[in-house]
PyMOL Python script that loads the backbone (N, CA, C, O; Angstrom):
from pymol import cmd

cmd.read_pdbstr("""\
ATOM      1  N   UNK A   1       8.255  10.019  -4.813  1.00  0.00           N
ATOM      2  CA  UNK A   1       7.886  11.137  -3.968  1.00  0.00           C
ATOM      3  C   UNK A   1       6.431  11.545  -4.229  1.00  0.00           C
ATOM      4  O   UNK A   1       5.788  11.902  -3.243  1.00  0.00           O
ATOM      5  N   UNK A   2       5.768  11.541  -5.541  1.00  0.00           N
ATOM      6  CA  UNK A   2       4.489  11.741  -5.756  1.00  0.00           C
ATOM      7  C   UNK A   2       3.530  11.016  -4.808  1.00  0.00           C
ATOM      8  O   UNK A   2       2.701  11.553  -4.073  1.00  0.00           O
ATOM      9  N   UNK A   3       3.809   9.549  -4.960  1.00  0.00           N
ATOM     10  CA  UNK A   3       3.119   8.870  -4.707  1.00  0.00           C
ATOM     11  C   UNK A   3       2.856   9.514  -3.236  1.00  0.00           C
ATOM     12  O   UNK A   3       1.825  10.090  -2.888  1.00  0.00           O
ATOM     13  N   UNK A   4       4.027   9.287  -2.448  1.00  0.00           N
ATOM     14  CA  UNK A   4       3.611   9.847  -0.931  1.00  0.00           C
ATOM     15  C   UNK A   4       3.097  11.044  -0.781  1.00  0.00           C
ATOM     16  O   UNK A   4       2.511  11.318   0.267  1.00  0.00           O
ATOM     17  N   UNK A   5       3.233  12.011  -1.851  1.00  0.00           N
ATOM     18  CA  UNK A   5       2.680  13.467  -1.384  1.00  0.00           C
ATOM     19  C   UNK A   5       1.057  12.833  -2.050  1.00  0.00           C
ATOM     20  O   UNK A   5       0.065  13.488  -1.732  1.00  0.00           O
ATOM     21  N   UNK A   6       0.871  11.687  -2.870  1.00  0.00           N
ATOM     22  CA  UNK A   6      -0.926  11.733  -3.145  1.00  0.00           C
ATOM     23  C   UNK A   6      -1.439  10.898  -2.070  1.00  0.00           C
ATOM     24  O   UNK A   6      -2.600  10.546  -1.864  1.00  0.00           O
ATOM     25  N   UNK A   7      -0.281  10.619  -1.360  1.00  0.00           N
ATOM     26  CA  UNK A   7      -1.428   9.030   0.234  1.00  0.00           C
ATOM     27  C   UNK A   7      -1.636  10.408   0.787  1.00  0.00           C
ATOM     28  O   UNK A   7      -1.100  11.515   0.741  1.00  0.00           O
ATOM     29  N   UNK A   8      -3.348   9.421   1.693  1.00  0.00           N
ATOM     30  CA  UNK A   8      -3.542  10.531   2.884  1.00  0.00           C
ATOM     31  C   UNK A   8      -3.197  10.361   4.291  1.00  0.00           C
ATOM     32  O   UNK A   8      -3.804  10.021   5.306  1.00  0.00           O
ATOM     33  N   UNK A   9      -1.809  10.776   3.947  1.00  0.00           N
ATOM     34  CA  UNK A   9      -1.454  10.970   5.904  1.00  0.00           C
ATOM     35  C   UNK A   9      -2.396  11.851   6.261  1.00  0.00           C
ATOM     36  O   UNK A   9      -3.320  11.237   6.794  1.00  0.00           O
ATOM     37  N   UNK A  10      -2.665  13.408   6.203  1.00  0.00           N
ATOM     38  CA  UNK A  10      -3.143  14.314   6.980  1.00  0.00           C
ATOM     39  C   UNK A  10      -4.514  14.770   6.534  1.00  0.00           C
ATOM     40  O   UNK A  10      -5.060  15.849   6.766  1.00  0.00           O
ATOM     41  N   UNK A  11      -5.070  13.476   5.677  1.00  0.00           N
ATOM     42  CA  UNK A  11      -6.610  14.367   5.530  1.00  0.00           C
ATOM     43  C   UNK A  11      -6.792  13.174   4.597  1.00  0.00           C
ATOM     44  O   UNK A  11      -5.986  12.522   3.933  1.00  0.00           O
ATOM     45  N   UNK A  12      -8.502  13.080   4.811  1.00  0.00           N
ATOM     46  CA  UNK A  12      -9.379  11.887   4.507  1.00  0.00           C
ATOM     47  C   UNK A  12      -9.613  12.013   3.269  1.00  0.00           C
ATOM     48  O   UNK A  12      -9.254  12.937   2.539  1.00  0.00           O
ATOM     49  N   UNK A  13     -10.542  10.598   2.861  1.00  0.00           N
ATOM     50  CA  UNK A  13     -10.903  11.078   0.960  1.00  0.00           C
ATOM     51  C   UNK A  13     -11.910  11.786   1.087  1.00  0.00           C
ATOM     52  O   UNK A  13     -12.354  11.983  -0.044  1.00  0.00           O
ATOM     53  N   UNK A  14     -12.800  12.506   2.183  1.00  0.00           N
ATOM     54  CA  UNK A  14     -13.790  13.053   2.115  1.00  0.00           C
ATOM     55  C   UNK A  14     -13.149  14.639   1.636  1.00  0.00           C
ATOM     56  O   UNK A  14     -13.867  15.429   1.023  1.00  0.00           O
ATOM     57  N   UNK A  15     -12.115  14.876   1.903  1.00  0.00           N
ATOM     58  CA  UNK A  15     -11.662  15.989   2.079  1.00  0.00           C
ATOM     59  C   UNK A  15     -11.134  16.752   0.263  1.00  0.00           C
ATOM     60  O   UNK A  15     -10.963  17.926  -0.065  1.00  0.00           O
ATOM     61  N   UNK A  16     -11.036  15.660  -0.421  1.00  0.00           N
ATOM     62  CA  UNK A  16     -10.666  15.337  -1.633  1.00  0.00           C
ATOM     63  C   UNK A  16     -11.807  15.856  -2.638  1.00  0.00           C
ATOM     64  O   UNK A  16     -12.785  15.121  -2.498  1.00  0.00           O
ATOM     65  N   UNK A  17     -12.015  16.732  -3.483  1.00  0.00           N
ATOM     66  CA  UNK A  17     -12.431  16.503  -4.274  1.00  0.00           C
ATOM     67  C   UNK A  17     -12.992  15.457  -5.067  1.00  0.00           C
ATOM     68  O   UNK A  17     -12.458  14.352  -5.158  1.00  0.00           O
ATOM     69  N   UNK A  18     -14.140  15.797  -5.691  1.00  0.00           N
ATOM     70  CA  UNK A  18     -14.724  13.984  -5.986  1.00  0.00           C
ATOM     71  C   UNK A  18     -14.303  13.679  -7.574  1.00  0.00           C
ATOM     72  O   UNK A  18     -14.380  12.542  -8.037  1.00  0.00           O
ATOM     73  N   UNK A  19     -13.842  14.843  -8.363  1.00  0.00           N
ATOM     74  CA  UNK A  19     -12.913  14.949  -9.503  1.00  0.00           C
ATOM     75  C   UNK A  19     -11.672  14.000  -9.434  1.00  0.00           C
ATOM     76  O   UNK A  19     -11.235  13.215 -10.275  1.00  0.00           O
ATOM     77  N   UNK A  20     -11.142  14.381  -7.892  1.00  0.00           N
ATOM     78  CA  UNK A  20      -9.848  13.444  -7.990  1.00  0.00           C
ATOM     79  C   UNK A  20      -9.079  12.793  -6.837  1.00  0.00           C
ATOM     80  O   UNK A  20      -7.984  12.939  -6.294  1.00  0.00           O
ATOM     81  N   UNK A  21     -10.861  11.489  -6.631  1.00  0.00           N
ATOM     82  CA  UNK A  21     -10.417  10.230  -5.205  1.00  0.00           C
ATOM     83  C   UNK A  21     -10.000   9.612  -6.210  1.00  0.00           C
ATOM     84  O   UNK A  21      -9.437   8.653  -5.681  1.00  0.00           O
ATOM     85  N   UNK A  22      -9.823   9.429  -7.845  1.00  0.00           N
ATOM     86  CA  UNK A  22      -9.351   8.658  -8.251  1.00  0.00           C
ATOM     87  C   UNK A  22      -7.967   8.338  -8.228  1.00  0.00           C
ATOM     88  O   UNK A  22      -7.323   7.310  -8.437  1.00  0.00           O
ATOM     89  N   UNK A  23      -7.703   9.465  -7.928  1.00  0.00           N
ATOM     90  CA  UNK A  23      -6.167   9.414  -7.570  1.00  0.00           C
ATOM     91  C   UNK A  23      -5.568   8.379  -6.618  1.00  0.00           C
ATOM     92  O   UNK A  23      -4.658   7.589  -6.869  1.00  0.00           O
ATOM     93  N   UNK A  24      -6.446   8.576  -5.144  1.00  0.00           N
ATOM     94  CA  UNK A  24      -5.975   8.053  -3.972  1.00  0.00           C
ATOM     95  C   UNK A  24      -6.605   6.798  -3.894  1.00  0.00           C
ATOM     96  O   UNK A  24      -6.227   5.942  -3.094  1.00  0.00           O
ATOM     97  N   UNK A  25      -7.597   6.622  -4.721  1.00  0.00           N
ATOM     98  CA  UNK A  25      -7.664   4.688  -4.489  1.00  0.00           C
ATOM     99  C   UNK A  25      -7.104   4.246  -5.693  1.00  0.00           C
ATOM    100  O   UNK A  25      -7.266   3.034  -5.833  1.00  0.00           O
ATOM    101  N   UNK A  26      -6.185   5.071  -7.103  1.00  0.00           N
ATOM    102  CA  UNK A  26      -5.454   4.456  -7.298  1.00  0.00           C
ATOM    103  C   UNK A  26      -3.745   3.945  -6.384  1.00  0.00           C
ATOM    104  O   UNK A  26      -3.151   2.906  -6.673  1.00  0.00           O
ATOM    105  N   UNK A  27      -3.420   4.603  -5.678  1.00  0.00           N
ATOM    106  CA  UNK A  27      -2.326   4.843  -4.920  1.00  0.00           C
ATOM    107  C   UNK A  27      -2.227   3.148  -3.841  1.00  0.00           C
ATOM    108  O   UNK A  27      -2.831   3.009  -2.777  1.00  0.00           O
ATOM    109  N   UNK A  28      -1.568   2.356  -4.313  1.00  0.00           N
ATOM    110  CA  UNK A  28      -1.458   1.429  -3.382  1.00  0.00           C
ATOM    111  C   UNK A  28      -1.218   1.615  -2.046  1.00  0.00           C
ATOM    112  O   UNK A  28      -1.908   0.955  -1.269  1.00  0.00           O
ATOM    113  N   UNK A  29      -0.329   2.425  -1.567  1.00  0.00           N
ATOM    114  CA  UNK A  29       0.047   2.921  -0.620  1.00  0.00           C
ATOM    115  C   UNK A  29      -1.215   3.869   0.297  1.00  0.00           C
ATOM    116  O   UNK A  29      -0.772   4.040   1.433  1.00  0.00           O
ATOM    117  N   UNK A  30      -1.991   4.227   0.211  1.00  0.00           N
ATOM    118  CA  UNK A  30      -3.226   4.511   0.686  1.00  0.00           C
ATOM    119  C   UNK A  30      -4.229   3.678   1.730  1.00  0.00           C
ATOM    120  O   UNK A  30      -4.836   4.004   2.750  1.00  0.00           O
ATOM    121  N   UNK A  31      -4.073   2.153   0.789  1.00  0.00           N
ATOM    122  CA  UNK A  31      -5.181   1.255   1.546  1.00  0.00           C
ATOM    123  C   UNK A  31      -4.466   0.857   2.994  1.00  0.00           C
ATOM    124  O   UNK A  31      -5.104   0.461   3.969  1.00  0.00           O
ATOM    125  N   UNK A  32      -2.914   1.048   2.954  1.00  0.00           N
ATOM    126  CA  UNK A  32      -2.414   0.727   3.949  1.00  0.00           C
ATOM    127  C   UNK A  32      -2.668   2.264   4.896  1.00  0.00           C
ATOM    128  O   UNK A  32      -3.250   1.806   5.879  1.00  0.00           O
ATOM    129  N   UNK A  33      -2.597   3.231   5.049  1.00  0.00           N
ATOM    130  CA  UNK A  33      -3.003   4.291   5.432  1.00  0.00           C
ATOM    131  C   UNK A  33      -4.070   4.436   6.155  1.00  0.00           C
ATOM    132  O   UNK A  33      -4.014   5.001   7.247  1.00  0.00           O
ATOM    133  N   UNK A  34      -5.577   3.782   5.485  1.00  0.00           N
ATOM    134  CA  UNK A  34      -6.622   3.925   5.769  1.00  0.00           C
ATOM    135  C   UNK A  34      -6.346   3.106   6.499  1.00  0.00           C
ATOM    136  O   UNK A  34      -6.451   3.799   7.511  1.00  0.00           O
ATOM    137  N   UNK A  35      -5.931   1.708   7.038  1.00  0.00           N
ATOM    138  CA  UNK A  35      -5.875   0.631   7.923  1.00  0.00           C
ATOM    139  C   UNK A  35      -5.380   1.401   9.156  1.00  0.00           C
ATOM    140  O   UNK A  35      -6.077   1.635  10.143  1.00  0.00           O
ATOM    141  N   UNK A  36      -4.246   1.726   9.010  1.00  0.00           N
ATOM    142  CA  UNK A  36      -3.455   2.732  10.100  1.00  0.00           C
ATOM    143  C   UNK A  36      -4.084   3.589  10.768  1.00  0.00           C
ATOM    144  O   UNK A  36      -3.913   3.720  11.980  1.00  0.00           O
ATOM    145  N   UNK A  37      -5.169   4.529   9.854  1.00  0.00           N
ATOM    146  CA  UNK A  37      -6.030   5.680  10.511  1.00  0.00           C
ATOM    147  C   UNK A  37      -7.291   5.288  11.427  1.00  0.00           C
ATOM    148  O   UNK A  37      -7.703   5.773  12.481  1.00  0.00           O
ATOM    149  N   UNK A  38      -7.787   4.134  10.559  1.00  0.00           N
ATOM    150  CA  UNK A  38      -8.662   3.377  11.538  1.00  0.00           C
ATOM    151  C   UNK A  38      -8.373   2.835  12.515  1.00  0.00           C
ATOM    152  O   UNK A  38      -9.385   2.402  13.066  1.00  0.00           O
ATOM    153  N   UNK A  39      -7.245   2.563  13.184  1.00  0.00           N
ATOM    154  CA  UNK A  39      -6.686   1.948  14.113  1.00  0.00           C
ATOM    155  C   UNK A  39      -6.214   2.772  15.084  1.00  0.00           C
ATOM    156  O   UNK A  39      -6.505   2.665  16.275  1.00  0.00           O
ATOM    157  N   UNK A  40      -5.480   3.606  14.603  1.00  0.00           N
ATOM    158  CA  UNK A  40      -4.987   4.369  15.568  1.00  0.00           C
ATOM    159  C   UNK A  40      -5.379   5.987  15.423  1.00  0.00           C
ATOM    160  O   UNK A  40      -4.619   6.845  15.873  1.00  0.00           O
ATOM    161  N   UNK A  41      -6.528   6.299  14.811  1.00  0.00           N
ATOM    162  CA  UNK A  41      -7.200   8.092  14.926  1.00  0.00           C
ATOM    163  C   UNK A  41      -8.432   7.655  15.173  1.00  0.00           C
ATOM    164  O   UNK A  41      -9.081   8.523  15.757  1.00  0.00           O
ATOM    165  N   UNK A  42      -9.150   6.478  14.934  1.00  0.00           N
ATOM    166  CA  UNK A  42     -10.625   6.133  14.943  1.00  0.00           C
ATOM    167  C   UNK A  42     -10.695   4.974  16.192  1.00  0.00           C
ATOM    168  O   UNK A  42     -11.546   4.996  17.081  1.00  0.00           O
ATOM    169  N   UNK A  43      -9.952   4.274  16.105  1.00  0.00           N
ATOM    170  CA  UNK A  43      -9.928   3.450  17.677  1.00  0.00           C
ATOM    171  C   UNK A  43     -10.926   2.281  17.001  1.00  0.00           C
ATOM    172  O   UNK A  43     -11.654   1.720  17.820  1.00  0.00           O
ATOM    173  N   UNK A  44     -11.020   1.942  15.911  1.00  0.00           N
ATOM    174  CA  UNK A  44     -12.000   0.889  15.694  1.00  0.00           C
ATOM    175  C   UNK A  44     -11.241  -0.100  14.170  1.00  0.00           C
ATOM    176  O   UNK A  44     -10.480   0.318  13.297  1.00  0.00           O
ATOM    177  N   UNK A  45     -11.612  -0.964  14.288  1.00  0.00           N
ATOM    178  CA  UNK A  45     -10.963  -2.316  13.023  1.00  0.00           C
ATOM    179  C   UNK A  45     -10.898  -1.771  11.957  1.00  0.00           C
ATOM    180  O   UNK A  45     -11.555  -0.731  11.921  1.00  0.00           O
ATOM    181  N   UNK A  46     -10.294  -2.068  10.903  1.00  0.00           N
ATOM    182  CA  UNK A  46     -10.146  -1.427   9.212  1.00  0.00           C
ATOM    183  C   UNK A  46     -11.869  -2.429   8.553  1.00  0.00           C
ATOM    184  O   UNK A  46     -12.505  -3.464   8.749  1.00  0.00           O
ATOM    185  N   UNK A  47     -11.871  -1.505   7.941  1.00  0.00           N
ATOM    186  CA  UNK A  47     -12.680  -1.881   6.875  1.00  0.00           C
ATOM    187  C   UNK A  47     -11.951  -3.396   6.025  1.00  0.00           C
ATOM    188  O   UNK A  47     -10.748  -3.655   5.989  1.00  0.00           O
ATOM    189  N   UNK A  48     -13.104  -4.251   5.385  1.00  0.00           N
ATOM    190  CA  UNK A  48     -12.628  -5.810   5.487  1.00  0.00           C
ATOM    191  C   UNK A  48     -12.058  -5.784   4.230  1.00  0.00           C
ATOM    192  O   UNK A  48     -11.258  -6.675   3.947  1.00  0.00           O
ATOM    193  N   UNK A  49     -12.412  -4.643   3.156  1.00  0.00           N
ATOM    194  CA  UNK A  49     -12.300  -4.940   1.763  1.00  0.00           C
ATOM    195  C   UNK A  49     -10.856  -3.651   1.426  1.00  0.00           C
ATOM    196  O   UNK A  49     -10.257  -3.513   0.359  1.00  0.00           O
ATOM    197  N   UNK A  50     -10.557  -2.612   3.162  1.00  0.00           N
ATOM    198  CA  UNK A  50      -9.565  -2.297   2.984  1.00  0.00           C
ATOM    199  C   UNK A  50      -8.020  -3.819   3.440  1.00  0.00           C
ATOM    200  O   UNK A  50      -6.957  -4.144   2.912  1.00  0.00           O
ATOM    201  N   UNK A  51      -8.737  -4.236   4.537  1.00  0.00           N
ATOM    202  CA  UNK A  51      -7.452  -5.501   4.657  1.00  0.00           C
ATOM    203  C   UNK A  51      -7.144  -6.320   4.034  1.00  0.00           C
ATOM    204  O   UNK A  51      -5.960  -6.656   3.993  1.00  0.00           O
ATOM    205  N   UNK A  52      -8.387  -7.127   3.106  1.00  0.00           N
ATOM    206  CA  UNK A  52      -8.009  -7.648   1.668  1.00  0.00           C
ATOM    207  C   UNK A  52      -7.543  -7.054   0.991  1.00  0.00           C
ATOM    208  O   UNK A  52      -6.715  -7.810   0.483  1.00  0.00           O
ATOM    209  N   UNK A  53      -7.369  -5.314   0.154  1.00  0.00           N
ATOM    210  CA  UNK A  53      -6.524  -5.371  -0.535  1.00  0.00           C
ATOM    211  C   UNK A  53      -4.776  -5.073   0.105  1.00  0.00           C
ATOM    212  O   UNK A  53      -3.829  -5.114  -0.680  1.00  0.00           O
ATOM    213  N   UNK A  54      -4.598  -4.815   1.438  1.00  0.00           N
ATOM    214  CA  UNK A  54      -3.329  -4.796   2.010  1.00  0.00           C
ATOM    215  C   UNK A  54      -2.718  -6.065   1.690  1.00  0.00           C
ATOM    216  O   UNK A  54      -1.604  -6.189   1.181  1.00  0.00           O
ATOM    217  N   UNK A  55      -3.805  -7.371   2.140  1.00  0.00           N
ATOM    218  CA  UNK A  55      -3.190  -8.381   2.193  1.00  0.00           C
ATOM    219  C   UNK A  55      -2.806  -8.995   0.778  1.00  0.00           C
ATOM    220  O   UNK A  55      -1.805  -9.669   0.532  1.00  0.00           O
ATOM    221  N   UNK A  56      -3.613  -8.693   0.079  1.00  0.00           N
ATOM    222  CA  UNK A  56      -3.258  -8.797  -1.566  1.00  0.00           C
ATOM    223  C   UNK A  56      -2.005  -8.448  -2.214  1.00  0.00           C
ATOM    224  O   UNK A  56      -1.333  -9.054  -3.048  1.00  0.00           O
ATOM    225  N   UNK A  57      -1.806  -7.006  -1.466  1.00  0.00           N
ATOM    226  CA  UNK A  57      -0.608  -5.949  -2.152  1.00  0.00           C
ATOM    227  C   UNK A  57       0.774  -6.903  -1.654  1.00  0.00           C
ATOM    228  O   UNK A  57       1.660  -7.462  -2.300  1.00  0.00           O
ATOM    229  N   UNK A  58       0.473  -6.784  -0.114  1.00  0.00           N
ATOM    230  CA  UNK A  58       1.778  -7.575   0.136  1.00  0.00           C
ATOM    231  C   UNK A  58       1.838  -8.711  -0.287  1.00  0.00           C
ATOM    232  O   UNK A  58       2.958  -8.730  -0.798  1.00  0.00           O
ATOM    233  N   UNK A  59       1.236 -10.062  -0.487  1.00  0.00           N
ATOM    234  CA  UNK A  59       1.532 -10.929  -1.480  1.00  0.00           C
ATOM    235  C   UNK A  59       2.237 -11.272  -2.626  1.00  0.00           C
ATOM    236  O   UNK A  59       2.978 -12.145  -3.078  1.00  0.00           O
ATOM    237  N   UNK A  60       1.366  -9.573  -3.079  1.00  0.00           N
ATOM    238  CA  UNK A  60       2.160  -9.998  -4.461  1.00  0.00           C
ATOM    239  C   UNK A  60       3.016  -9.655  -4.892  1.00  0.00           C
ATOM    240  O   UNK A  60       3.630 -10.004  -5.901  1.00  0.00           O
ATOM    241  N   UNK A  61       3.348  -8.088  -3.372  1.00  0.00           N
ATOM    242  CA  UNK A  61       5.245  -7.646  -3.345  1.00  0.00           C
ATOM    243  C   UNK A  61       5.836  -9.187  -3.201  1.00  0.00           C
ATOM    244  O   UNK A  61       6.749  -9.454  -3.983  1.00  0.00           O
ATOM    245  N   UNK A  62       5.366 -10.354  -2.180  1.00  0.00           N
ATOM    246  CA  UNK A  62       6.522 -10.914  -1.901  1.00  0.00           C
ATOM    247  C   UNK A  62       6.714 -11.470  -2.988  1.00  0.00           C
ATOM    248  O   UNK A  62       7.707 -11.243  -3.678  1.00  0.00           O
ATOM    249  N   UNK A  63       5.535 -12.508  -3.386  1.00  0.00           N
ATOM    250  CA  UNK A  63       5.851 -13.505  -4.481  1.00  0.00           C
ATOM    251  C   UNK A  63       6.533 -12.580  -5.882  1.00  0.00           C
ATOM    252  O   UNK A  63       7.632 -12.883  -6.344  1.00  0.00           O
ATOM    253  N   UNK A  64       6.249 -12.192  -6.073  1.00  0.00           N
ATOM    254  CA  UNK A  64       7.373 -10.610  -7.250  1.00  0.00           C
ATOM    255  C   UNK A  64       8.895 -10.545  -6.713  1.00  0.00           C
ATOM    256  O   UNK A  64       9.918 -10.847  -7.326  1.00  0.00           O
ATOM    257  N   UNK A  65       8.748 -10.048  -5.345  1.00  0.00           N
ATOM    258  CA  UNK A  65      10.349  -9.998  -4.914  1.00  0.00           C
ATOM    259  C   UNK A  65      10.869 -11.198  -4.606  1.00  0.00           C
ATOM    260  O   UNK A  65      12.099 -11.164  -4.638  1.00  0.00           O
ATOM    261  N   UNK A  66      10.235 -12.679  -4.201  1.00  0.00           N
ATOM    262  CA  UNK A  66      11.229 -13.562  -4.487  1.00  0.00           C
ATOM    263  C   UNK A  66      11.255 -14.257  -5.894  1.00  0.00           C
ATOM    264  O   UNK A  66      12.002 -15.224  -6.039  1.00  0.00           O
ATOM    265  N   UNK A  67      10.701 -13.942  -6.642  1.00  0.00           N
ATOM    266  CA  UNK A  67      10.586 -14.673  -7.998  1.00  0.00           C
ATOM    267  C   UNK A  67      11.689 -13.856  -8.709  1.00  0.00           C
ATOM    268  O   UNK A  67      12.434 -14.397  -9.526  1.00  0.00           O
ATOM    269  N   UNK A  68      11.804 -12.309  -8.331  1.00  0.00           N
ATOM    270  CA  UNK A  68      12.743 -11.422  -9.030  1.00  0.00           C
ATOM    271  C   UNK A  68      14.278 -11.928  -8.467  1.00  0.00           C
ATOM    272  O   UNK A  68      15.189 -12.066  -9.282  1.00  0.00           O
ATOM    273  N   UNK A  69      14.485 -12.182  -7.073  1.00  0.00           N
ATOM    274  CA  UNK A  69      15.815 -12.315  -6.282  1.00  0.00           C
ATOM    275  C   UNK A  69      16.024 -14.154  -7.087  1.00  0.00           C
ATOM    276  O   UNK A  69      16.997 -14.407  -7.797  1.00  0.00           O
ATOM    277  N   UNK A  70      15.034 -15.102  -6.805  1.00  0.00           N
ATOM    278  CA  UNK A  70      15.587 -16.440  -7.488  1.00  0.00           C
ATOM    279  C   UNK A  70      16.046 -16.224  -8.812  1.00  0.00           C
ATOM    280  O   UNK A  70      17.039 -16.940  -8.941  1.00  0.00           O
ATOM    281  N   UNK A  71      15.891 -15.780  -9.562  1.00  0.00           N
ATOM    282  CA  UNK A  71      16.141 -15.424 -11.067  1.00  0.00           C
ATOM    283  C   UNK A  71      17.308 -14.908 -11.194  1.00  0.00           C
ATOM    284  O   UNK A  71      18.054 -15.346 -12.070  1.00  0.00           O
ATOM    285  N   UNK A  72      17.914 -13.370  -9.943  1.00  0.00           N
ATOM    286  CA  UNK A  72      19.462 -13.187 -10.432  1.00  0.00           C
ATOM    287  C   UNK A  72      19.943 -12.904  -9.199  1.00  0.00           C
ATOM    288  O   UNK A  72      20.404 -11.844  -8.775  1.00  0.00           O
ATOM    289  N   UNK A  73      19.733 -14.365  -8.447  1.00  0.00           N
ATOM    290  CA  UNK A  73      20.069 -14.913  -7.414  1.00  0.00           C
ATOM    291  C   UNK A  73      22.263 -15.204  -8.055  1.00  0.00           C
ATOM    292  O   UNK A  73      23.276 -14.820  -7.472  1.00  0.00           O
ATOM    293  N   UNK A  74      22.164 -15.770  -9.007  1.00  0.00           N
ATOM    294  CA  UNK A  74      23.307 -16.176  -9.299  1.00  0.00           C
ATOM    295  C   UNK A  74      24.293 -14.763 -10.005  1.00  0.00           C
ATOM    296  O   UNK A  74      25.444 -14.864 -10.429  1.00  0.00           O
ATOM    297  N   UNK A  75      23.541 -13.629  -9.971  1.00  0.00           N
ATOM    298  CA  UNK A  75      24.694 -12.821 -10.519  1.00  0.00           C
ATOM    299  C   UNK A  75      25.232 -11.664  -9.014  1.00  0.00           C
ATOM    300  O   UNK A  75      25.935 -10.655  -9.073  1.00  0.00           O
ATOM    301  N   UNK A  76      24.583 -12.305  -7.788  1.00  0.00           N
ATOM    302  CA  UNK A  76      25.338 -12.022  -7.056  1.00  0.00           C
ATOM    303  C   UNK A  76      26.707 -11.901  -6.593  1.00  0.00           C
ATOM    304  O   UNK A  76      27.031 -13.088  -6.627  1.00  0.00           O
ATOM    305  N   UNK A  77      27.769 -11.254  -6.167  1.00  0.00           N
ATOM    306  CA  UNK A  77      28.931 -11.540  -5.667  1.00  0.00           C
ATOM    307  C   UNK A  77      29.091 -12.333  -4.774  1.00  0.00           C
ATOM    308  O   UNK A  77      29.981 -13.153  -5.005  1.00  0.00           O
ATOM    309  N   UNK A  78      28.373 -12.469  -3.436  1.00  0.00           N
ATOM    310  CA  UNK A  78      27.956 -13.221  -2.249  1.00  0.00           C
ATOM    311  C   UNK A  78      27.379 -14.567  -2.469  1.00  0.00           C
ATOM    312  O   UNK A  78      27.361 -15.438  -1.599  1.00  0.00           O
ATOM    313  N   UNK A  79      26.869 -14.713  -3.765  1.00  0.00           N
ATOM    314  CA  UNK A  79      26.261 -16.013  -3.217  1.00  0.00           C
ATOM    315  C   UNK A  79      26.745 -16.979  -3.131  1.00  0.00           C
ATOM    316  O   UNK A  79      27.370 -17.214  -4.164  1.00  0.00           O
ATOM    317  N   UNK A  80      26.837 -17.907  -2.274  1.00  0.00           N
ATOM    318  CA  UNK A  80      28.011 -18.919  -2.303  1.00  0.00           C
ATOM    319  C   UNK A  80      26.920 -20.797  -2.371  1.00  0.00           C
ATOM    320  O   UNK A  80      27.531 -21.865  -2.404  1.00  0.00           O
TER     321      UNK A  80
END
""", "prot")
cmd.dss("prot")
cmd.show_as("cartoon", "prot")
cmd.util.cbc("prot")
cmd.orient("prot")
């Protein structure tokens, strides 16, 4: 729940104190935000070094979540 109350849905990092943007570019969930806001409140492309790290993040959810599911793939009930 933190995490989502520190992304900025309703207000920019300008808006932020400069004590604590560290917060919100630590927040993974952010860079995807800023992609979103640029797209659809600004009407113009994301920033290139915000879509590299989206594309990064999700990567390395997947390769994490299937490396985690092959591993206790077998203590499923279902798996047949």
């Amino acid at each position: 729940m933190l995490i989502f109350v520190l992304s900025p849905f309703a207000y920019t990092p300008d808006m932020v104190p400069q004590g604590l943007k560290f917060i919100i570019y630590m927040n993974p969930l952010s860079y995807f935000v800023f992609c979103f806001q640029d797209l659809i409140c600004y009407g113009r492309f994301p920033q290139v070094w915000h879509v590299a790290i989206v594309v990064t993040l999700a990567f390395a959810t997947y390769i994490g979540g299937l490396t985690f599911f092959d591993r206790v793939k077998g203590v499923f009930f279902d798996y047949a």
